[in-house]
Structure formats: structure tokens, C-alpha cells
C-alpha positions as CSV (number, residue, x, y, z in Angstrom):
1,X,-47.1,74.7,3.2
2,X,-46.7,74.1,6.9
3,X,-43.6,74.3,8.5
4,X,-41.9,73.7,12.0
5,X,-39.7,76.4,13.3
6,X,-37.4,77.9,16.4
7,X,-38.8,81.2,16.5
8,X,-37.7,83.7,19.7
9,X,-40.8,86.1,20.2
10,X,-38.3,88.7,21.9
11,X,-35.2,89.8,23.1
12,X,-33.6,87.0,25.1
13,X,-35.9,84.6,25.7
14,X,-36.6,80.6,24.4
15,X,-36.7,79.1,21.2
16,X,-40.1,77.3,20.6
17,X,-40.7,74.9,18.2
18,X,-43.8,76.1,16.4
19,X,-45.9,75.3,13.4
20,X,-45.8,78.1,10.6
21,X,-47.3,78.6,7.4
22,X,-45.3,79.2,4.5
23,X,-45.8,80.7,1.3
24,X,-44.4,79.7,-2.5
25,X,-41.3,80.7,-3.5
26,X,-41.2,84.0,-5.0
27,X,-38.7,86.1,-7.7
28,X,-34.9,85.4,-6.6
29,X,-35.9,82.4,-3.6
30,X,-35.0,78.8,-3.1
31,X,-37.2,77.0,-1.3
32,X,-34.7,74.4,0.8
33,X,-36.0,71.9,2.8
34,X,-33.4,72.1,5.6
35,X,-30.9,68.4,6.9
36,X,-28.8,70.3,9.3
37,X,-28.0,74.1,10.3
38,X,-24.8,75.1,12.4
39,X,-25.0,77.5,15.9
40,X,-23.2,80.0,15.3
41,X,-22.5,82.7,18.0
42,X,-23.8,85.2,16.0
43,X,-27.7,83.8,16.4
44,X,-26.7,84.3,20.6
45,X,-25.7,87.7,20.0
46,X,-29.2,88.2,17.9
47,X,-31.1,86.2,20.5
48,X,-30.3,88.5,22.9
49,X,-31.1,91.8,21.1
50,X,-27.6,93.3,20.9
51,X,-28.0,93.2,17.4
52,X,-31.3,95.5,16.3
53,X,-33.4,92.3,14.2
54,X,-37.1,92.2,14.2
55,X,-39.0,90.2,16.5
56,X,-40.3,87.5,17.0
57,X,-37.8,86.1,14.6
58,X,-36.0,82.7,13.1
59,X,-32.5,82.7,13.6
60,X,-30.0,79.8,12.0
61,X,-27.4,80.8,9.2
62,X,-25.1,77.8,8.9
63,X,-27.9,75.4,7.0
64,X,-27.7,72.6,4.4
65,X,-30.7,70.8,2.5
66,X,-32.1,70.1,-0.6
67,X,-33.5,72.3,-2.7
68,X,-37.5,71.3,-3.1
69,X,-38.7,74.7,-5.1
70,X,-36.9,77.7,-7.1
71,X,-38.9,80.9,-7.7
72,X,-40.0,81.6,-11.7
73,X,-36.0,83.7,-12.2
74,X,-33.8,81.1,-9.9
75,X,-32.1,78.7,-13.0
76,X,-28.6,77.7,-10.7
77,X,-29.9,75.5,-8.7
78,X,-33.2,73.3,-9.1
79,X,-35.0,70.9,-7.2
80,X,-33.2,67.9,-5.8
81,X,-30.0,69.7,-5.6
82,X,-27.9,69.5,-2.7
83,X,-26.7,72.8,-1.2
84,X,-25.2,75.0,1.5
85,X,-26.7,78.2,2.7
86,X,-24.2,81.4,3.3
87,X,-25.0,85.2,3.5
88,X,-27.4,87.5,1.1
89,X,-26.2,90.3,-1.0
90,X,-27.1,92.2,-3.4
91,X,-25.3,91.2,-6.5
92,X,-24.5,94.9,-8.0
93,X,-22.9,97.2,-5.7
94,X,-18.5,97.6,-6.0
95,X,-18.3,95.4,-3.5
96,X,-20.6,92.5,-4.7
97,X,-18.9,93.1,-8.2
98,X,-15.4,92.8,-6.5
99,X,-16.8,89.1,-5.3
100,X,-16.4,91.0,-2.0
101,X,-20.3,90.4,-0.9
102,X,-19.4,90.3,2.6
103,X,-18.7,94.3,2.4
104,X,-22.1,94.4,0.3
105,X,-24.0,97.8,0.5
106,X,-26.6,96.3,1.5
107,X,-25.6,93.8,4.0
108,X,-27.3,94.8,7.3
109,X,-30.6,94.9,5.5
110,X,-30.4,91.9,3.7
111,X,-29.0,89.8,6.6
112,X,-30.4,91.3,9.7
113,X,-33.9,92.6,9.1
114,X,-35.4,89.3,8.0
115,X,-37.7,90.7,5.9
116,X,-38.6,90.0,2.0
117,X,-38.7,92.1,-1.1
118,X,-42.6,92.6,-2.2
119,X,-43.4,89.3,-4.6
120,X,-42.2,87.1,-2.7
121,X,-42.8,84.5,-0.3
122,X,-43.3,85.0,3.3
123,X,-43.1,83.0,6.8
124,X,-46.5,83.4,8.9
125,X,-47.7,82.7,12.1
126,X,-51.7,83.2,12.3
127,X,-52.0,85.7,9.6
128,X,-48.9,87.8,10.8
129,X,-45.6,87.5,9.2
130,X,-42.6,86.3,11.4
131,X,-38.8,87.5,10.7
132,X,-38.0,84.6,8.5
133,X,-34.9,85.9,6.1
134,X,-32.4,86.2,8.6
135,X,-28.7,85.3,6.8
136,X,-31.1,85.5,3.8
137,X,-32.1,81.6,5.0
138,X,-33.5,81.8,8.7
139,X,-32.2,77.8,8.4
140,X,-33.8,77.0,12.4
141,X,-36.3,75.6,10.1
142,X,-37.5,72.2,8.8
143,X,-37.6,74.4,5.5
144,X,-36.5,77.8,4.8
145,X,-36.3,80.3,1.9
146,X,-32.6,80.8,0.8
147,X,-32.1,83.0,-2.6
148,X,-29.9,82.7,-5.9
149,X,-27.0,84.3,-4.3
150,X,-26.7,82.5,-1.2
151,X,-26.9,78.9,-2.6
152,X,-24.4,76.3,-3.3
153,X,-24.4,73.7,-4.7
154,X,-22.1,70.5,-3.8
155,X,-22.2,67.0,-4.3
156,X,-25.1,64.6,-3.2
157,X,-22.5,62.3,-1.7
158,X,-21.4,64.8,0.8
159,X,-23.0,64.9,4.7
160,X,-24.8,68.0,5.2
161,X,-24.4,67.9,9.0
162,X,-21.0,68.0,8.4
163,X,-20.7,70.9,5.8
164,X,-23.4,72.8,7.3
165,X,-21.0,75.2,9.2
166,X,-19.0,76.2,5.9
167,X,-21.7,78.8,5.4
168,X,-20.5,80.8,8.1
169,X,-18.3,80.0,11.1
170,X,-15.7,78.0,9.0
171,X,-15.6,80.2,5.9
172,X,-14.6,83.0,8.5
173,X,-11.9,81.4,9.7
174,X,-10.6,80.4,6.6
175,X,-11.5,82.5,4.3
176,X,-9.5,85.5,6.5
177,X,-6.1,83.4,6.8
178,X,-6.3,82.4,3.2
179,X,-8.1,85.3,1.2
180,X,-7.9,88.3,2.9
181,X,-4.2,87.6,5.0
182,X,-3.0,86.0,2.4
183,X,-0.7,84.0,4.7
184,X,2.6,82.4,2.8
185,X,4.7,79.3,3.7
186,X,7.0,79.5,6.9
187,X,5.0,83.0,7.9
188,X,3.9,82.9,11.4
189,X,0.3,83.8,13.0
190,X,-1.3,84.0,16.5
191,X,-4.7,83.3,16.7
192,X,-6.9,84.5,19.2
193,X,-9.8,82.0,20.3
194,X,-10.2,78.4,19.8
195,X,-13.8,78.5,18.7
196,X,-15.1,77.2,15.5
197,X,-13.9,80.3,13.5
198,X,-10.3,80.3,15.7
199,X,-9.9,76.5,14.7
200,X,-10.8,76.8,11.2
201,X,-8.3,79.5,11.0
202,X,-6.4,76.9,12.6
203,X,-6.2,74.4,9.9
204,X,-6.6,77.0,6.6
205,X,-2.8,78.3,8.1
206,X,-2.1,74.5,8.1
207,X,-3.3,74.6,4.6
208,X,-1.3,77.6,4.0
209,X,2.3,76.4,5.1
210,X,2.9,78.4,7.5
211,X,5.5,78.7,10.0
212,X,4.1,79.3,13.3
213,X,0.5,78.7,13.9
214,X,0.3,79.8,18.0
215,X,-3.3,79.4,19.5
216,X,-4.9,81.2,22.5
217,X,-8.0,80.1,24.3
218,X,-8.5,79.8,28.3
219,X,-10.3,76.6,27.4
220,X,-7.4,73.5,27.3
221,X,-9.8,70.7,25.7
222,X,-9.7,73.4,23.0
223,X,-6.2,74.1,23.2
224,X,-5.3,70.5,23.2
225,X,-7.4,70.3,19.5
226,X,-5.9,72.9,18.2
227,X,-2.5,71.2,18.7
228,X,-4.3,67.9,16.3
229,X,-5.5,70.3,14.0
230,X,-2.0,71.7,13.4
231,X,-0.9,74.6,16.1
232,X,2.7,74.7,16.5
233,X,2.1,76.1,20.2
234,X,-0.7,77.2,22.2
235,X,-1.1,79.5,25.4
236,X,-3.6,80.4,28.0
237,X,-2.9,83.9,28.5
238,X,-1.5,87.0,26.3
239,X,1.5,87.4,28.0
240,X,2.8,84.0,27.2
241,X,2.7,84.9,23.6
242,X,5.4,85.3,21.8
243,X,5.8,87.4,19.4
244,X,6.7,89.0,17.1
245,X,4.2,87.9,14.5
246,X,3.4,88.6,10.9
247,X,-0.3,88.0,11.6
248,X,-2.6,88.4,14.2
249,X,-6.0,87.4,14.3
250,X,-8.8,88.1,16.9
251,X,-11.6,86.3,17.3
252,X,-12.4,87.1,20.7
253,X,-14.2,89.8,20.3
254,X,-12.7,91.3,23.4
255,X,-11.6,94.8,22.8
256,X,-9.1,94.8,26.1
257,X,-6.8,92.3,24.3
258,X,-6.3,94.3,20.7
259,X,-3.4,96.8,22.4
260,X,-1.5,93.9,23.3
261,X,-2.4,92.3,20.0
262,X,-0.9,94.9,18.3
263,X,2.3,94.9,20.9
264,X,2.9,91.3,19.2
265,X,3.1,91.9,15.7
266,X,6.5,92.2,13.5
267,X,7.1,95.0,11.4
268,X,5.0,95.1,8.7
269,X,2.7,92.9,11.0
270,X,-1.2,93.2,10.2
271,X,-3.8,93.0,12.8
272,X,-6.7,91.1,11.6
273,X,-10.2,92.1,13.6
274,X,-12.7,88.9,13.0
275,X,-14.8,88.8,16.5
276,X,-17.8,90.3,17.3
277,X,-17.2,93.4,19.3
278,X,-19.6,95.5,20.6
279,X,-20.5,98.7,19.3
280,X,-19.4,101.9,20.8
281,X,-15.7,100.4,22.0
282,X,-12.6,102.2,21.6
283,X,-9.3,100.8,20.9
284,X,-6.3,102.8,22.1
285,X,-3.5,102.7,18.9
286,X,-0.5,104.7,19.1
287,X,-0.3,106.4,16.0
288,X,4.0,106.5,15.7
289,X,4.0,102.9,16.4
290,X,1.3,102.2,13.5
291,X,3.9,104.5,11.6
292,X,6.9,103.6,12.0
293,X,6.7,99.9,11.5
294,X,4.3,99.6,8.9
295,X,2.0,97.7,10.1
296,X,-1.9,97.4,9.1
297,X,-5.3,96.8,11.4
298,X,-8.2,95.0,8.8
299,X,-11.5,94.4,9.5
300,X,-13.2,90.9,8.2
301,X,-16.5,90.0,7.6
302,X,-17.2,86.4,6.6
303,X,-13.5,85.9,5.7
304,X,-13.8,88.5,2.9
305,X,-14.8,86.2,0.4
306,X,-17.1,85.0,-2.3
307,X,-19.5,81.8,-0.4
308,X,-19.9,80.4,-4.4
309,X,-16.5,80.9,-5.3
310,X,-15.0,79.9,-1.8
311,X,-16.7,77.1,-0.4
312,X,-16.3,74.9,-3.3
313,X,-12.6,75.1,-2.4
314,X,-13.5,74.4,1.5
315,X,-15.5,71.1,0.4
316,X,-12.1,70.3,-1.7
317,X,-10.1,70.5,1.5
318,X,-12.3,68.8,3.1
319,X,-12.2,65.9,0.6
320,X,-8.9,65.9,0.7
321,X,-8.7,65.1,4.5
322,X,-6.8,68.9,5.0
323,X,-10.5,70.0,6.8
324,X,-11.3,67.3,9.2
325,X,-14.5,69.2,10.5
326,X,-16.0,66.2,11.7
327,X,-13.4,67.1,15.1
328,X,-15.7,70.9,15.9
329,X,-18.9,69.1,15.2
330,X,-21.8,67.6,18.0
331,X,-24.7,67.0,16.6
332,X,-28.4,67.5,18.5
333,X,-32.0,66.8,17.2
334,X,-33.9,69.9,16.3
335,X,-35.9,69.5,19.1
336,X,-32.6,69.9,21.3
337,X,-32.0,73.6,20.1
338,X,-31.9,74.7,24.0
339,X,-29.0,72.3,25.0
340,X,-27.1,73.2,22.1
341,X,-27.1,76.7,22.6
342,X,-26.0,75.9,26.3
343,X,-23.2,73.6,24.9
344,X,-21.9,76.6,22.5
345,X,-22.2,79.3,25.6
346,X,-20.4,77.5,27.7
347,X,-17.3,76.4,25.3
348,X,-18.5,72.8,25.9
349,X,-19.0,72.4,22.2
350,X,-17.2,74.1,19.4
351,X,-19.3,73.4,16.9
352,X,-23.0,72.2,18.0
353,X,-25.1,71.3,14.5
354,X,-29.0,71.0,14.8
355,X,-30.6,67.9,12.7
356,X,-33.5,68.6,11.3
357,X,-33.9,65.2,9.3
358,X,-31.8,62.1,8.5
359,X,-32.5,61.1,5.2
């Protein structure tokens, strides 16, 4: 079957839309012809090579579609179902049997590499294979092979273009304030960065009942949404806030803000690390402080949760009016990948979702 694509041919340069042949679906793949896929700034950071993927390569992990094939072993979903992409894993190691997947043993592989197990279908461009499995769904796609695990399922009367980002960037968000923090009513939180991840976090501590919700960005059209989505107060600069605080969450990814993070927590305060850092950073801690009060520094990946257990409950928020994502969302045509890319870069756009088809 032919296929259009954004594929980058190497580190930091263009997306071109190109046409790619594409094979059957194979053992353990959905075949998912794609309606809409999120930007997420984890495809930037890729883009750009500061995360070792194969080029040239399809980027895109925030898609939504309809399922058009299964492969001979796939019997959740079938064709014509409606569904939302998340990450790969596994399926058998502690963490995948915990319905942790996003600590999977297998994770960097299976979500980074791009590359399919042998039997199954493959992306190609002129007899050689391109990167096509990136999220397990490389969703920059008109169609793109997703697998058992990383299907869901929702409702055909739901918009895709809307729900597209719960596979990632809103599941983060979320998922760490409600699963892995656990916040309770009247507790108070400080969250660091009004991005898509920031705000979802935003309206999940809404969810939540808690106390304060405090918001940072340097961005005050972000600011100023936080405060409809549900922040109690927001700031422009760490040392107008407040503390103390029974949570903290970073999604800056900034390393030089963590020691003052850690400053603003109450005892028994826990630190929650969500942003994309880069590798080889240090983060100065004072052990006796650490100590003494009890406190806790956590590491998230995807919100430390289960995408087929999890999401459902995000599209029942969202039903329920308590998820308004329509508020992050601009959408582009597919063709428009370039400007929405710029949009996201430049904190124009919270939430930029590519359309790949209407209907």
C-alpha cells in the first residue's frame, strides 16, 4: 500500500512529505489509518538528534485513526474501530505486569529505535526501510502501524483531533498528579511550565481537589489559561513562589531550577521530575535536608501509568466537561507540519495537532 509521510532524513533538518510503500500488517500490528496526531516536544528533541533514533525516520506519537487492518494474533481491536495511539511495551517484564509499562524493560528499544520484530510489516522508501515504529506508531503518517499494546479503543462519536494528544503529552500530565502523586483534596502543588503536559497537570489537580494549584511559566497568555483551567495563582519567576508545597512538579526540563524546587517543598514534600532533561546533568541535593524532612525526588515517565487502563478515564473527564482540551489545541493540515512545529517552539501554541484527514 502507498503511503504519505513526514520523514526527517537526518539530524535536524525538514520534514518532507513523501510517498512510501508499506507492507501488511504483521504478528502483534494494527494497521491505523491516521485522522489526527499531536506535536509533542519530544519529536523536537528526536528531530534534532539529542535522542540516538535511526535516521531518516517518522516521528509523531500523539495519533488517532481508525483501525483499517490487524495482524493474524491482534483480536482487541478490529477494523473500523476508533482508537488512540500511546507508547509500546513489552507486555511481560515486572514493570509491564505492575501496569507500569512506562518503566518497561524494554522501553528505549521499543520506542526509540523505530525498528520491527522479523514477520512483520515494514515502512519503505525505494527498497530501503525507513524508521517507521517510533512510539510503536510513527503517527506523522496518513497511516501507520500501531500494535496490540498501544491501541485504544474509544467511542466513534468522539473527535480524534481532539483526543489525539491523550496518548502522550496529556496522559503525562495527568497521569503523574493523579497516579503516581496521588494528590488529595485541599493538598497544594506547584507546577513548573504551562505547556501541554504543565496544563494537563493543571486541570487533573482540578480534578483532584486540591488546595493550591500554583503555575509557573514566563509565557502570560499561558499563565492567564492556566488561571481558566483552574490555578489558584500563577508566577513568572521562582522566587515569587511560595512555598511550602506538598508537591512539586517540573516540567521544564531545566536542571538550574530543581535546587530551588526542592527549597519549596513542605516536609514530607515530594519532588516530581516530568521534563526532558538532558543527559549528563547533575543536580546539587543536600543530603540532611532530604533527611531530615522526609521528603522524596520521583522520576515519571508518561505519568506512570497504564495508556489502556488510563485513558479511558481521561476520555471520561473529558466527557464530563472536567478536561476541556479543546483550550491547548490548534489544529494545522498535514501539509503544515513546518509551521506547527514553529508554533510549538516558540510557545505560540500549546498544543499544535496535525490533520491528516477530515472524515
Amino acid at each position: 500500500m502507498e503511503i504519505e509521510a513526514a520523514v526527517v532524513d537526518a539530524p535536524g533538518e525538514p520534514f518532507r512529505l513523501v510517498r512510501l510503500r508499506m507492507d501488511a500488517p504483521g504478528p502483534d500490528q494494527v494497521l491505523v489509518r491516521i485522522h489526527a496526531c499531536g506535536v509533542c516536544h519530544t519529536d523536537m528533541v528526536m528531530r534534532e538528534g539529542a535522542l540516538p533514533v535511526p535516521f531518516p525516520c517518522i516521528f509523531g506519537h500523539e495519533g488517532a485513526g481508525v483501525v483499517t487492518a490487524v495482524g493474524p494474533d491482534v483480536t482487541t481491536v478490529e477494523p473500523g474501530d476508533h482508537v488512540l495511539l500511546s507508547f509500546h511495551s513489552c507486555g511481560t517484564c515486572p514493570a509491564c505486569a505492575d501496569h507500569q509499562p512506562g518503566y518497561c524493560g524494554e522501553f528505549f528499544p521499543r520506542n526509540f529505535l523505530g525498528g520491527t520484530e522479523p514477520g512483520q510489516g515494514a515502512i519503505w522508501r525505494d527498497g530501503d526501510r525507513i524508521a517507521g515504529n517510533i512510539f510503536g506508531q510513527s503517527a506523522f503518517a496518513t497511516h501507520a502501524f500501531a500494535h496490540a499494546d498501544n491501541v485504544v479503543r474509544i467511542d466513534r462519536d468522539l473527535p480524534l483531533a481532539i483526543l489525539a494528544p491523550l496518548g502522550c503529552g496529556v496522559q503525562t500530565g495527568a497521569g503523574t498528579v493523579l497516579e503516581t502523586l496521588r494528590v488529595g483534596p485541599g493538598q497544594s502543588i506547584a507546577i513548573l511550565g504551562a505547556g501541554a503536559v504543565g496544563l494537563s497537570a493543571v486541570m487533573a489537580a482540578v480534578i483532584a481537589g486540591a488546595g493550591r494549584i500554583v503555575l509557573l511559566d514566563r509565557h502570560h497568555h499561558r499563565l492567564d489559561l492556566g488561571r481558566e483551567l483552574g490555578a489558584t495563582e500563577t508566577v513568572d519567576d521562582m522566587a515569587k513562589l511560595d512555598g511550602p508545597f506538598d508537591y512539586v512538579m517540573d516540567t521544564t526540563g531545566v536542571p538550574a531550577l530543581l535546587p530551588h524546587a526542592m527549597e519549596k517543598l513542605g516536609l514530607r514534600g515530594t519532588l516530581a521530575l516530568v521534563g526532558a532533561y538532558p543527559p549528563g546533568q547533575t543536580m546539587p541535593v543536600d543530603p540532611s535536608s532530604v533527611m531530615g524532612t522526609g521528603r522524596r525526588i520521583v522520576g515519571v515517565v508518561e505519568g506512570g501509568i497504564d495508556p489502556r487502563q488510563f485513558i479511558p478515564r481521561l476520555v471520561d473527564y473529558y466527557r464530563a466537561g472536567k478536561l476541556p482540551l479543546e483550550k491547548l489545541i490548534r489544529t494545522y493540515p498535514f501539509a503544515a507540519i513546518e509551521e506547527a512545529f514553529h508554533a510549538s517552539e516558540t510557545g505560540a501554541v500549546i498544543k499544535p495537532v496535525l490533520i491528516m484527514r477530515d472524515d
